[in-house]
C-alpha positions as CSV (number, residue, x, y, z in Angstrom):
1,X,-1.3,74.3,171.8
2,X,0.4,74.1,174.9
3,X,4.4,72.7,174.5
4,X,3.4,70.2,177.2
5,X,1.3,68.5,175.4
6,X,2.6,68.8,172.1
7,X,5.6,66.7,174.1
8,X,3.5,64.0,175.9
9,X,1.9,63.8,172.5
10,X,5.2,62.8,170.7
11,X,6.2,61.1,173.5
12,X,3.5,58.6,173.6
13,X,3.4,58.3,169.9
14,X,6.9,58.0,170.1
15,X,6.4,55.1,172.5
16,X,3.3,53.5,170.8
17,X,5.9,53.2,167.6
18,X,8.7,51.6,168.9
19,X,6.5,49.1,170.5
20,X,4.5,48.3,166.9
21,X,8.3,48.3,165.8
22,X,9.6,45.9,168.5
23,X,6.7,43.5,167.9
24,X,7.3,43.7,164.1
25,X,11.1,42.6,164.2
26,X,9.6,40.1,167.1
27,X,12.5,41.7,169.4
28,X,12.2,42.5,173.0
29,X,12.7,46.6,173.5
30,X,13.7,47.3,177.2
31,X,11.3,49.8,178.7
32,X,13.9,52.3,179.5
33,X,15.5,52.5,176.6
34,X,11.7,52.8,174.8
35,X,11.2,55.8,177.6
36,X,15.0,57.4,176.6
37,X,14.6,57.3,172.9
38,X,10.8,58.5,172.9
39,X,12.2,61.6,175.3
40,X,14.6,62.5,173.2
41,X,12.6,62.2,170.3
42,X,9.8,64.3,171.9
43,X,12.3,67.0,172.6
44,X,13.9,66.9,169.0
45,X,10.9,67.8,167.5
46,X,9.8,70.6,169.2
47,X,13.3,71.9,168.9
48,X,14.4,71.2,165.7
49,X,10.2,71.2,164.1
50,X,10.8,72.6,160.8
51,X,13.6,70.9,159.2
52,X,12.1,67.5,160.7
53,X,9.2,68.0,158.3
54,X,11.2,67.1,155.5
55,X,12.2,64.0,153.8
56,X,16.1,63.6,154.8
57,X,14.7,64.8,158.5
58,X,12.7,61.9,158.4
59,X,15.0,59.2,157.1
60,X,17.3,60.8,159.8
61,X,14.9,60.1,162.5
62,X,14.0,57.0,161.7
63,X,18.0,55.7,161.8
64,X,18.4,57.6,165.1
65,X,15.0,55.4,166.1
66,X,16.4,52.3,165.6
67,X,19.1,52.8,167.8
68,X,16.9,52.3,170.8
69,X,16.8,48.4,169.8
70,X,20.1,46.4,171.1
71,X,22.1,45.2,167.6
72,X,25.2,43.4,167.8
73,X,24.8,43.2,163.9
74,X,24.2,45.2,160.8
75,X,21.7,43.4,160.1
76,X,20.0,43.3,163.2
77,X,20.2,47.4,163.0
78,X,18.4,46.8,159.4
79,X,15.6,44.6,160.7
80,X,15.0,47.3,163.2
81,X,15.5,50.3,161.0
82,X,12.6,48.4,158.1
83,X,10.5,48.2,161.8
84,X,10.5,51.7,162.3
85,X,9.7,53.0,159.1
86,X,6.8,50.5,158.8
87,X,5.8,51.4,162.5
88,X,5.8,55.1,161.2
89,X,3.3,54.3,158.2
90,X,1.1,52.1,160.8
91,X,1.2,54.7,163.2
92,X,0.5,57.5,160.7
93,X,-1.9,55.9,158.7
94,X,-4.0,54.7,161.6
95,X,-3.9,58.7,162.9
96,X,-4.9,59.7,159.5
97,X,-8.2,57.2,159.5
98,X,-9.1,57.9,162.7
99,X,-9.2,61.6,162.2
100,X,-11.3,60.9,159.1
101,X,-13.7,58.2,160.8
102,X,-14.1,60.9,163.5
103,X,-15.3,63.8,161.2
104,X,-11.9,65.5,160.5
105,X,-10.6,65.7,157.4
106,X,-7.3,68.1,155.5
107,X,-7.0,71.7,154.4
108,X,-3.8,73.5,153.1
109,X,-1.8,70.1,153.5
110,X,-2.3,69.6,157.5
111,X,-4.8,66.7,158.8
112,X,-7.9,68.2,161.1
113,X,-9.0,66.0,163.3
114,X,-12.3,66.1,165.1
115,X,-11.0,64.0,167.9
116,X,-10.0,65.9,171.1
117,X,-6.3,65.5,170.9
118,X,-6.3,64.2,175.0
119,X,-8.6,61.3,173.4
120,X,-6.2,60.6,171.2
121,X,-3.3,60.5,173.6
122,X,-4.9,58.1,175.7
123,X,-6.2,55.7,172.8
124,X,-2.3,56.0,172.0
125,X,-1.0,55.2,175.0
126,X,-3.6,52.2,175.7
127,X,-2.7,51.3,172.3
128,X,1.5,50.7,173.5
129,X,0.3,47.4,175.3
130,X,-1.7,45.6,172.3
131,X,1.9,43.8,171.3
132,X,2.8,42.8,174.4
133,X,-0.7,41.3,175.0
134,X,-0.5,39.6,171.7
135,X,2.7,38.1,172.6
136,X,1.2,36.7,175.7
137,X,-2.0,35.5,174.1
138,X,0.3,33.8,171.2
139,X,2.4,32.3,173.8
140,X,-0.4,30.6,175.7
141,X,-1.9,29.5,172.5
142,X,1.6,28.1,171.6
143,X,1.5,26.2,175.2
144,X,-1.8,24.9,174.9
145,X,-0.9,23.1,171.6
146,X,2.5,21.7,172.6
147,X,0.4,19.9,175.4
């Protein structure tokens, strides 16, 4: 695999979680810091790979994650931090699925998926607009029955 797209690949699924996140702390993530953290998050993992397959490189990576919301409190840095892990197991369960629905399925402990991974990308990066569209359709919903 080419290191481009192994970045645009974390980078969009980088994206696509802190947007799930943001939507499920119901906090507003500026674009720019979204597009900062999920850079530097891209270009963490295909430096530091390895050690980030482990459990502690995880939990690390989720805190560092959660930094890209704005918290004046701790627990506002909480709410975000419980976001991102379940934003991770959203976003990695969904991945999983769909490479099973789509014929893949796991040998020696890594997921095949049958889906071309440029398919993917651009399923994921559609996929970063679903919460603010929900927001949107929730807000009109809310206007229509205040009236």
């Amino acid at each position: 695999m080419y290191i481009e797209l192994f970045l645009l690949d974390n980078f969009v699924m980088d994206c696509l979680m802190l947007r799930i996140a943001a939507a499920l702390c119901a906090r507003r993530l500026p674009i720019r810091r979204m597009a900062i953290a999920s850079a530097l998050g891209a270009c963490c993992a295909s430096l530091f790979f390895p050690p980030l397959l482990s459990l502690p490189g995880k939990i690390v990576c989720g805190l560092l994650f959660a930094l890209a919301f704005p918290a004046k409190r701790l627990r506002e840095y909480t709410c975000a931090v419980a976001a991102v892990f379940a934003a991770a197991f959203l976003t990695g369960g969904f991945a999983f699925c769909l490479a099973l629905c789509f014929g893949g399925g796991m040998g020696t402990g890594v997921v095949l998926a049958a889906l071309p991974a440029r398919t993917a990308l651009v399923i994921a990066l559609a996929a970063t607009f679903v919460p603010n569209l929900v927001r949107r359709l929730q807000a009109r919903r809310a206007q229509a029955g205040v009236r």
